[in-house]
FIFITI-786566 format. One record per residue (C-alpha): residue number from 1; residue in one letter; y, x, z. Coordinates in nm, 3 decimals, decimal comma, padded with zeros to 5 digits. Last residue first. Layout:
// residues N
+-----+---------+---------+---------+---------+
| num | residuo |      yy |      xx |      zz |
+-----+---------+---------+---------+---------+
| NUM |       A |       Y |       X |       Z |
...
+-----+---------+---------+---------+---------+
***
This chain:
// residues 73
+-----+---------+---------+---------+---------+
| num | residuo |      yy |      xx |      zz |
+-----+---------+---------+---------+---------+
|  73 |       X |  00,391 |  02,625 |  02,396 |
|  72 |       X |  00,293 |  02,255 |  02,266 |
|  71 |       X |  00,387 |  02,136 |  02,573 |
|  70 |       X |  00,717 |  02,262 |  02,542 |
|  69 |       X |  00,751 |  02,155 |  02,208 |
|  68 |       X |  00,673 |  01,785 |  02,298 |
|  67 |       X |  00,876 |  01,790 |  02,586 |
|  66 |       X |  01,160 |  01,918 |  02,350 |
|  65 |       X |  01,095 |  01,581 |  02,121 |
|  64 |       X |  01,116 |  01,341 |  02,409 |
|  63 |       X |  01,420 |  01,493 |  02,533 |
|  62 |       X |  01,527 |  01,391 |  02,168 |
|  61 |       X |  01,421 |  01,063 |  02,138 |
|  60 |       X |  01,598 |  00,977 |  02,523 |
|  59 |       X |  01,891 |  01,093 |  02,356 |
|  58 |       X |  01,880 |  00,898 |  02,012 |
|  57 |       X |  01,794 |  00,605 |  02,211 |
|  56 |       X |  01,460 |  00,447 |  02,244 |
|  55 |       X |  01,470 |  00,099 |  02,410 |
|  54 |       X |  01,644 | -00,064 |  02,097 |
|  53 |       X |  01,376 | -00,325 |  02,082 |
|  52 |       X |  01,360 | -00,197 |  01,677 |
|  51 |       X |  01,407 |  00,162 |  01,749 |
|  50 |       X |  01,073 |  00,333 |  01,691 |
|  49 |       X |  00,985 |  00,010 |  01,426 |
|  48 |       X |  01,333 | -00,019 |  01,282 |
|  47 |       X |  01,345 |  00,377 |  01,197 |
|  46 |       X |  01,382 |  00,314 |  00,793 |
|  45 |       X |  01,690 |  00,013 |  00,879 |
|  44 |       X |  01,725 | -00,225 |  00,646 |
|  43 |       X |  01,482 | -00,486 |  00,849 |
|  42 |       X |  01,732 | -00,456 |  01,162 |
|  41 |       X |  01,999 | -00,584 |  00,917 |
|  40 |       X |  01,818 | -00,900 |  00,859 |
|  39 |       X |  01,853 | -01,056 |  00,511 |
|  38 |       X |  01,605 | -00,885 |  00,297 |
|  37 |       X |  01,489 | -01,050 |  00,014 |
|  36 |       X |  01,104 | -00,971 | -00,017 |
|  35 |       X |  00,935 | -00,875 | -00,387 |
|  34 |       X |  00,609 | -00,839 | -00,380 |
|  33 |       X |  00,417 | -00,605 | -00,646 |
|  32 |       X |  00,009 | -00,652 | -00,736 |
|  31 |       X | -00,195 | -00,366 | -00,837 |
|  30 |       X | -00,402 | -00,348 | -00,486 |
|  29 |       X | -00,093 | -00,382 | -00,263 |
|  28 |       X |  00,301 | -00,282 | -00,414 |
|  27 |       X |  00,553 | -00,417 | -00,143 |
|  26 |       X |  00,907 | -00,395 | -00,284 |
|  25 |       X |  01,202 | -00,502 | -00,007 |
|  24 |       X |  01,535 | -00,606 | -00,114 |
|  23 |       X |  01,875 | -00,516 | -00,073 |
|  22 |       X |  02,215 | -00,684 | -00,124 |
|  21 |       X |  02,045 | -01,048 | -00,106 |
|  20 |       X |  02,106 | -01,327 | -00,322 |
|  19 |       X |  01,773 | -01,254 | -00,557 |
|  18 |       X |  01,743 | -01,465 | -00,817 |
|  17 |       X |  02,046 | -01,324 | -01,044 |
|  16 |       X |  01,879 | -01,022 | -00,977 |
|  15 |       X |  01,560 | -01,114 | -01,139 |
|  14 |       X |  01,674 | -01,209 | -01,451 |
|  13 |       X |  01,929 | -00,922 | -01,446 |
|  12 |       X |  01,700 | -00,605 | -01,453 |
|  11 |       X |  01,678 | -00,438 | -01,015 |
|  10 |       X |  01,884 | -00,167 | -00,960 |
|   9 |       X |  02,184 | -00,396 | -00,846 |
|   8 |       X |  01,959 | -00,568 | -00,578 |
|   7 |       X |  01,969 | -00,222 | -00,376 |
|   6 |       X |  01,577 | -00,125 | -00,339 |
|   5 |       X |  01,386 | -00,119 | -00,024 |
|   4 |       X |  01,028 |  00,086 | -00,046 |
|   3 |       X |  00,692 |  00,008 |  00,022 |
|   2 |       X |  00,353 |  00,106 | -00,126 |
|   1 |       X |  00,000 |  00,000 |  00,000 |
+-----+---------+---------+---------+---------+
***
């Protein structure tokens, strides 16, 4: 399974004129391709499933990251 988010504008016109959404989602699964509107902002967002509940700031990520490398030491 592929997926990506395109801008709209990329996309030829008969299927942008479809689509009311700045940015859409393209799901490509055993030869077949989905195209998703995307109207959340939280879906836009690459990192939405580390930061989706917002519990994981870009602080606590990075002490996270040198207790990683420490351990790895």
């Amino acid at each position: 399974m592929t997926e990506i988010v395109l801008d709209t504008s990329t996309l030829p016109e008969p299927l942008f004129r479809l689509i009311r959404t700045e940015k859409v989602k393209v799901r490509e699964t055993d030869g077949e391709v989905l195209l998703t509107p995307i109207t959340d902002v939280a879906d836009r967002c690459p990192l939405r499933g580390m930061f989706a509940d917002g519990k994981l700031s870009v602080d606590r990520f990075l002490a996270n990251k040198q207790v990683e490398k420490e351990l790895e030491r």
